[in-house]
C-alpha positions in Angstrom: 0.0 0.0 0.0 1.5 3.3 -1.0 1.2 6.2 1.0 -0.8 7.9 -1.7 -3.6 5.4 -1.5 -4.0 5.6 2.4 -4.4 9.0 4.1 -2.7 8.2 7.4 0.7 7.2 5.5 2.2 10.7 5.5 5.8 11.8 4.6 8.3 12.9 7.4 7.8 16.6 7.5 12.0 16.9 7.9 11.8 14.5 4.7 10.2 15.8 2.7 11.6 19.3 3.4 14.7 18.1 2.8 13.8 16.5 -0.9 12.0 18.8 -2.0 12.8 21.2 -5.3 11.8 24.3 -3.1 9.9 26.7 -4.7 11.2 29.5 -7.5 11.5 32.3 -4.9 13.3 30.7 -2.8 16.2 29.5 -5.8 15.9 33.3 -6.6 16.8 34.8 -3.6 20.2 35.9 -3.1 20.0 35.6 0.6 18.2 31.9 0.9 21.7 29.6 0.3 23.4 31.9 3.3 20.3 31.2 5.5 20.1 27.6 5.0 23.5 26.8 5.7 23.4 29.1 9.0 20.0 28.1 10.5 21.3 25.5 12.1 24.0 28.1 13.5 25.5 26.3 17.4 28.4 28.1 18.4 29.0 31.8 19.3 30.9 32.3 15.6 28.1 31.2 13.5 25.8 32.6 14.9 27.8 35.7 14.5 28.0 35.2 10.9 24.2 34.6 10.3 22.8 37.1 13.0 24.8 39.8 10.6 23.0 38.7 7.4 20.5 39.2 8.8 21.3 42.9 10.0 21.9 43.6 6.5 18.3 43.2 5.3 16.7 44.1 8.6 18.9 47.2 10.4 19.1 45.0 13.3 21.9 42.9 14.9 20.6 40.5 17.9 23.5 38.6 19.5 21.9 38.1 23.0 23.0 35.1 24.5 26.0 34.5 22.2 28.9 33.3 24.0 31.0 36.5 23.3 33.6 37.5 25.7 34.7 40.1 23.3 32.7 42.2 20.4 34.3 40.6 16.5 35.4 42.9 14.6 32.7 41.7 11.8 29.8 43.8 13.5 31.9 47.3 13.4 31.9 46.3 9.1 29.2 44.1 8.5 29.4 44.8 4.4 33.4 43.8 4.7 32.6 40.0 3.6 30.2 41.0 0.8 33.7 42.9 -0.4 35.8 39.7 -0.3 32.7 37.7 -2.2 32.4 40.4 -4.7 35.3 39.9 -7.8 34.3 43.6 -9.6 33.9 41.5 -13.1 31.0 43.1 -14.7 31.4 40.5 -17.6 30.2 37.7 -15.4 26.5 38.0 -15.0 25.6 34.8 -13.0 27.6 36.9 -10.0 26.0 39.8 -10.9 22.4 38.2 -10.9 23.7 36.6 -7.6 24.8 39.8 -5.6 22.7 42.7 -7.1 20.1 42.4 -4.5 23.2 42.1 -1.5 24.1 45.4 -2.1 20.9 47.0 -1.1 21.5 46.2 2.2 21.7 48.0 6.2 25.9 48.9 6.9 26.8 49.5 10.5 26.2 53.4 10.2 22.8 52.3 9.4 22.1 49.5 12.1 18.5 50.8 14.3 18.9 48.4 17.1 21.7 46.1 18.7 21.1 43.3 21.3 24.2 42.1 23.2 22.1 41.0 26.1 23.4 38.0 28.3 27.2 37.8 27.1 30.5 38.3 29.1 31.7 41.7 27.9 34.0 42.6 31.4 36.9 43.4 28.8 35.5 44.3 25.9 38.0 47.0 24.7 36.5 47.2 21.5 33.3 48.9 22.8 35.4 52.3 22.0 34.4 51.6 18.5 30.6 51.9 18.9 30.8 55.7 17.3 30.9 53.9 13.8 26.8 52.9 14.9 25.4 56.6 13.8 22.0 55.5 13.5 22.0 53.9 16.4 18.5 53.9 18.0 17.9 50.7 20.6 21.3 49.5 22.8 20.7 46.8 24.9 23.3 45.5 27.2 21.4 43.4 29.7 23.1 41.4 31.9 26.9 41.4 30.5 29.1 41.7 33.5 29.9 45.7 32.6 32.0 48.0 34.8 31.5 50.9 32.5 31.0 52.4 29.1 32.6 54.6 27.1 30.5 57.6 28.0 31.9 60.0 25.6 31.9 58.1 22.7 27.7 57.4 23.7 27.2 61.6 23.8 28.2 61.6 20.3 25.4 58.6 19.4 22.6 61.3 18.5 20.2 58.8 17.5 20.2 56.9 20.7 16.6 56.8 22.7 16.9 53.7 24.6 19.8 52.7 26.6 18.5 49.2 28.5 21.6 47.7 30.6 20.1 46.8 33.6 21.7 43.7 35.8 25.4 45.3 35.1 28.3 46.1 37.7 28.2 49.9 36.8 29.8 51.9 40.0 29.0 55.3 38.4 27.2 56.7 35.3 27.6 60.0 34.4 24.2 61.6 33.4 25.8 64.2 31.9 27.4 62.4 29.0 24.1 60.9 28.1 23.1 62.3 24.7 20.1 64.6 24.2 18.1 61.8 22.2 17.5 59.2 25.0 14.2 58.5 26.3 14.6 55.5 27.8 17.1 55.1 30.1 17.6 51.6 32.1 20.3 51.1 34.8 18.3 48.7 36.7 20.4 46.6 39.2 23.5 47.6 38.9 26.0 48.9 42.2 25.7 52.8 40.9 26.9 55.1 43.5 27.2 58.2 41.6 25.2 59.5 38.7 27.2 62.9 37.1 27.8 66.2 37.8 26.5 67.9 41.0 27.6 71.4 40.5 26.5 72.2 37.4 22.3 71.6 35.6 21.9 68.4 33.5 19.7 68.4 31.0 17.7 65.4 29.8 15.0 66.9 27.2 13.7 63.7 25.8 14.1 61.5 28.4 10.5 60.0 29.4 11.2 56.9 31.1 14.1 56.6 34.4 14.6 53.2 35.9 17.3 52.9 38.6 16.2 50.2 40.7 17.5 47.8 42.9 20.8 50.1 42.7 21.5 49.8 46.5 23.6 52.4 46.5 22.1 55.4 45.2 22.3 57.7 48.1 20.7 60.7 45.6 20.1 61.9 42.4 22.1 65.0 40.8 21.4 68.2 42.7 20.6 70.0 38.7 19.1 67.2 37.3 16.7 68.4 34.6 13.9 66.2 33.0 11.3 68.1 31.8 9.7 65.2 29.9 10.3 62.2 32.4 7.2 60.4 32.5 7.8 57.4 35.0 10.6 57.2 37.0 11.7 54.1 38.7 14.1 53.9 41.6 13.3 51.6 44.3 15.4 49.6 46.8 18.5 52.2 47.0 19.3 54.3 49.5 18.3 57.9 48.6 17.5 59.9 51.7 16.4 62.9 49.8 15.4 64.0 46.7 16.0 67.2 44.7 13.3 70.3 44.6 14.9 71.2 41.1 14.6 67.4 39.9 10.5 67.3 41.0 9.9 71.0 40.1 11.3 70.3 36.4 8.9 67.2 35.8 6.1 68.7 37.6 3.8 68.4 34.4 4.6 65.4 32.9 5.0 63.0 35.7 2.8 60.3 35.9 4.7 57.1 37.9 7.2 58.3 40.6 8.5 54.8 42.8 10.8 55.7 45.3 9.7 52.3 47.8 12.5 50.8 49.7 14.4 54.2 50.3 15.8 55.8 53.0 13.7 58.9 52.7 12.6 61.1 56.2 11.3 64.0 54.7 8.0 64.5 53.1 7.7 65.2 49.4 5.6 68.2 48.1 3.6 67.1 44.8 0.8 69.3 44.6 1.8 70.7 41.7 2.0 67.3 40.0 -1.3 67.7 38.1 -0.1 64.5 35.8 0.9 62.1 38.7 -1.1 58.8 38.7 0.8 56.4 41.0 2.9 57.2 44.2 4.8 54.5 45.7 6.6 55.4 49.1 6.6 52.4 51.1 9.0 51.1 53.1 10.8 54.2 53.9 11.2 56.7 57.4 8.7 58.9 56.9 6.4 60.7 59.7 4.3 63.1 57.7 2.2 62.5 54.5 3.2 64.0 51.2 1.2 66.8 50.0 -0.7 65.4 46.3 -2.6 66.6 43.8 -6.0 65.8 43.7 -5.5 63.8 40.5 -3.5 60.4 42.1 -5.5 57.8 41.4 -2.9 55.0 43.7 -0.8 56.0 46.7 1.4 53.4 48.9 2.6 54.6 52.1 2.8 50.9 53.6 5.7 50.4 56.0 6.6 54.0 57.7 6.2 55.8 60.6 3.0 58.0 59.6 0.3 58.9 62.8 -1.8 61.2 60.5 -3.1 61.6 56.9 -4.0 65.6 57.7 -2.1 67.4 55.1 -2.2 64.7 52.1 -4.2 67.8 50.8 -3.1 71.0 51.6 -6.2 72.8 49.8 -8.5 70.8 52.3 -8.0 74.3 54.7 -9.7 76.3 52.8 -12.9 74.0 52.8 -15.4 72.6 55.4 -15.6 68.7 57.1 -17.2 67.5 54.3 -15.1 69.3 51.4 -17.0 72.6 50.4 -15.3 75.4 49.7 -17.0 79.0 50.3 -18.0 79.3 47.2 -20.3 76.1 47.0 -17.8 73.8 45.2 -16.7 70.5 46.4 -12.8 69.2 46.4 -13.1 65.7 44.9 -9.8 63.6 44.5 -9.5 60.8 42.3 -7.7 58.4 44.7 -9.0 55.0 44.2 -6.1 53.3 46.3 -4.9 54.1 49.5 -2.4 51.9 50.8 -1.1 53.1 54.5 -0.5 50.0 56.5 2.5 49.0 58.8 2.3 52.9 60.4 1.3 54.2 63.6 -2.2 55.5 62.7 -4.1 56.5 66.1 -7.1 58.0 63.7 -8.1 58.7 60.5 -8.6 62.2 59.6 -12.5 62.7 59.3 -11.7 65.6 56.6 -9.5 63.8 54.8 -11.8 60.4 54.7 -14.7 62.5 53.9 -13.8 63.9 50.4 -12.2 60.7 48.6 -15.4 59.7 47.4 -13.7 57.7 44.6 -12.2 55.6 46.8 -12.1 51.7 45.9 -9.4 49.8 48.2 -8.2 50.8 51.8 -5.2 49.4 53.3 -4.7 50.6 57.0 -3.7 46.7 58.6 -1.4 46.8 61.5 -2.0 50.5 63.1 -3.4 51.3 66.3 -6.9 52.4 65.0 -9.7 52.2 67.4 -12.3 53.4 65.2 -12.9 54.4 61.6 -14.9 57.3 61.0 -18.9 56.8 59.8 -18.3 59.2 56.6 -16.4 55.8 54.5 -19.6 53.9 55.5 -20.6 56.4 52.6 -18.3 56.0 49.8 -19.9 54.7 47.3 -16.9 53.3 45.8 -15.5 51.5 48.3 -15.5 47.3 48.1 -11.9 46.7 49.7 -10.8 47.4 53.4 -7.8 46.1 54.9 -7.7 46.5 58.6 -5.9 43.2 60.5 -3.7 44.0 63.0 -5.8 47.0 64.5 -7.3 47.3 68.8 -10.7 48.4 67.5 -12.8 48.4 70.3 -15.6 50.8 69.1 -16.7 49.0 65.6 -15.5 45.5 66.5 -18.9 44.5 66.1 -19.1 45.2 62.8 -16.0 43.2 61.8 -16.6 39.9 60.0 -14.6 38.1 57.8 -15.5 35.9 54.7 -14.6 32.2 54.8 -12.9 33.1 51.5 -10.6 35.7 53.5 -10.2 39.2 54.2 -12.7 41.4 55.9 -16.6 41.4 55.3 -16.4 44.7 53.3 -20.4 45.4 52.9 -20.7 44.3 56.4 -18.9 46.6 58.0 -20.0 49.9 55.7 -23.3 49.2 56.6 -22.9 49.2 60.1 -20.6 52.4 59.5 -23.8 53.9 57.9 -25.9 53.1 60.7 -23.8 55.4 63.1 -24.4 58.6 61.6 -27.0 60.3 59.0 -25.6 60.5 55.5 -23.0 63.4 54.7 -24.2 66.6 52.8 -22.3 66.8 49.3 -21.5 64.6 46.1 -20.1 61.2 45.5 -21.9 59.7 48.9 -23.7 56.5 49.0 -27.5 57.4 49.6 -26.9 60.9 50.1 -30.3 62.0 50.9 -29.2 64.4 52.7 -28.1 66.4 49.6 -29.7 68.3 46.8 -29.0 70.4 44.5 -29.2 73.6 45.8 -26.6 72.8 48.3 -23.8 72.8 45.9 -25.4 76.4 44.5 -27.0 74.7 41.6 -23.7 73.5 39.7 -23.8 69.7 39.3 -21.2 67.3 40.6 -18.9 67.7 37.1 -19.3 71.0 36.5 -18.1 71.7 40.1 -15.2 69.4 39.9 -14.0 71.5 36.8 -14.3 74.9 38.2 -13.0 74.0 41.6 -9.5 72.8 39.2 -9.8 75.7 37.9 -9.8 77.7 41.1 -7.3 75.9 42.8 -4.8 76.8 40.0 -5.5 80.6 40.3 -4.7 80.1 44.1 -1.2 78.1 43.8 -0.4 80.9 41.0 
């Protein structure tokens, strides 16, 4: 029985790869003999050899992960082999036919992106020669044993806008040398104690994205450092005890992610102006007073310090009454959904302060000395999380349950909360019946939110 007349008879896939005539583009294309040979590529050489064909056609060269303890000289002239293929006899048309389309190719001054992720580079010498990369866009250096770069050949790559070298053995990088182009900039993991110039004002135009994590060492950040774009900026689990009024004050509209968890920071930041910021991560550090926000953070971790109260998280709160009206009939409404402030020493939680986050979805106050919690969060609408293990509440112990699932009976204990006290006058309350609409002076609950952003900028000005 063939394997024609019966279905289940099939050829080895491999096989019948390996037979077969292939079809006409394939025999046509200059580049196919080079990639069949070098699929198969093992060791660091070949891989060499075929990961730079295929930086010709494609402007990028990926050699993470191989083997190189030293960059070849090939990737700094990645045309020089096409040379020593190439005879010049223009009488000879089968090499002409054969080479006309290896000519339109990417050259090192044209490369977009290089990987060389995941090698032993310690004593590369040879990474002197990088200026030849003048396109250079994407430089990745992940994990590759470096003690440093050669900074001022990278000011002179302006095409570079990402610089990802995390998990390195950098001691000091000098911002200053960085070229105007970047916008990403990873130095994740490394044992950074210094980062530039402290005297004089660096300027980073286009940078949007910082990440200096897990740097240890990182006591603090250039006194002049100058980021008007940053957009998220990373730098957790280091040591930085303070942080710069001119480095905050030159990001102060285009922040949006600031991480400084796992510091060693005692004073308390001032971000009002930070109309951008979204998340605020803080914990684990030595702080005693809250930072001053803007009322548009949406997430705010405080977990693991040595807070006792949340009065002053907003500063425009002084100007208003309990419940968040100003006297002019408009109400202050933050956009905090998250507040994360366990591990502190909480005796109280500020009634004002409670009272106005009416967007309010998850509360984290475990392990605090709380007694009570104020009736008003009974009433925000919003609210289907609380945390609040590891607390002496005496007063509203009643009213703690917990699910067989785990965690605290959340509807439970707002309920009772709501049974303590009539429903608060103003906006964004659970059965507010208590309010109508002349109390906010006929404006409705958006309109009012608007004007009173408005208002609070003319104020700050």
């Amino acid at each position: 029985m063939t394997a024609k007349s019966n279905p289940r008879l099939k050829l080895n896939p491999a096989f019948q790869a390996a037979h077969s005539k292939g079809d006409k583009k394939n025999k046509n294309d200059p580049w196919s003999e080079v990639e069949t040979q070098l699929a198969s590529a093992t060791n660091g050489e070949e891989k060499v050899t075929f990961e730079i064909v295929q930086a010709r056609k494609t402007g990028k060269l990926q050699l993470c992960g191989a083997g190189l303890e030293s960059l070849p000289d090939a990737i700094f002239d990645i045309r020089n082999d096409l040379l020593d293929k190439y005879t010049g006899n223009l009488d000879d048309e089968s090499q002409l036919k054969k080479h006309e389309k290896a000519w339109e190719c990417y050259g090192e001054e044209m490369l977009t992106m290089i990987d060389l992720s995941e090698n032993n580079l310690s004593n590369a010498e040879s990474l002197e020669r990088m200026d030849c990369f003048k396109a250079l866009q994407s430089l990745h250096l992940r994990n590759c044993q470096l003690r440093t770069l050669p900074w001022d050949v990278f000011q002179n790559l302006n095409s570079l806008k990402v610089l990802d070298a995390p998990g390195n053995n950098f001691v000091a990088v000098p911002l200053e040398k960085m070229p105007e182009s970047i916008s990403t900039l990873n130095l994740a993991n490394n044992c950074i104690e210094n980062l530039g110039d402290d005297l004089n004002t660096i300027l980073l135009p286009n940078l949007l994205k910082l990440d200096l994590q897990g740097n240890k060492t990182i006591v603090r950040l250039p006194t002049k450092l100058c980021t008007p774009r940053l957009q998220h900026a990373y730098m957790s689990k280091n040591s930085i005890g303070t942080i710069s009024k001119h480095f905050l004050q030159s990001c102060k509209e285009s922040l949006r992610t600031l991480d400084l968890g796992e510091n060693e920071l005692t004073t308390p930041l001032n971000l009002v102006q930070h109309s951008e910021l979204q998340v605020l991560q803080l914990r684990y550090n030595k702080i005693r007073d809250v930072p001053s926000i803007h009322q548009n953070l949406v997430q705010l971790t405080l977990s693991h310090n040595n807070i006792s109260t949340i009065k002053g998280l907003y500063p425009f709160l002084e100007q208003c009454n309990e419940f968040g009206r100003t006297d002019d009939g408009d109400f202050f409404r933050p956009n905090l959904k998250e507040l994360c402030i366990g591990q502190n020493n909480l005796s109280e939680l500020h009634m004002q302060t409670m009272a106005v986050m009416t967007n309010l979805s998850f509360l984290d106050v475990a392990d605090n000395s709380l007694e009570t919690i104020p009736s008003v969060v009974g009433y925000l609408k919003d609210l289907n999380k609380v945390v609040l293990d590891g607390n002496p509440f005496r007063i509203i112990r009643s009213a703690i349950s917990y699910r067989p699932q785990g965690g605290i009976d959340t509807q439970k204990l707002v309920r009772s909360l709501r049974k303590k006290d009539n429903p608060p006058k103003g906006p964004g309350y659970h059965a507010s019946a208590g309010y109508f609409e002349e109390d906010s002076g006929g404006n409705d609950a958006g309109t009012s939110q608007k004007m009173m952003e408005a208002k609070m900028l003319v104020r700050m000005a």
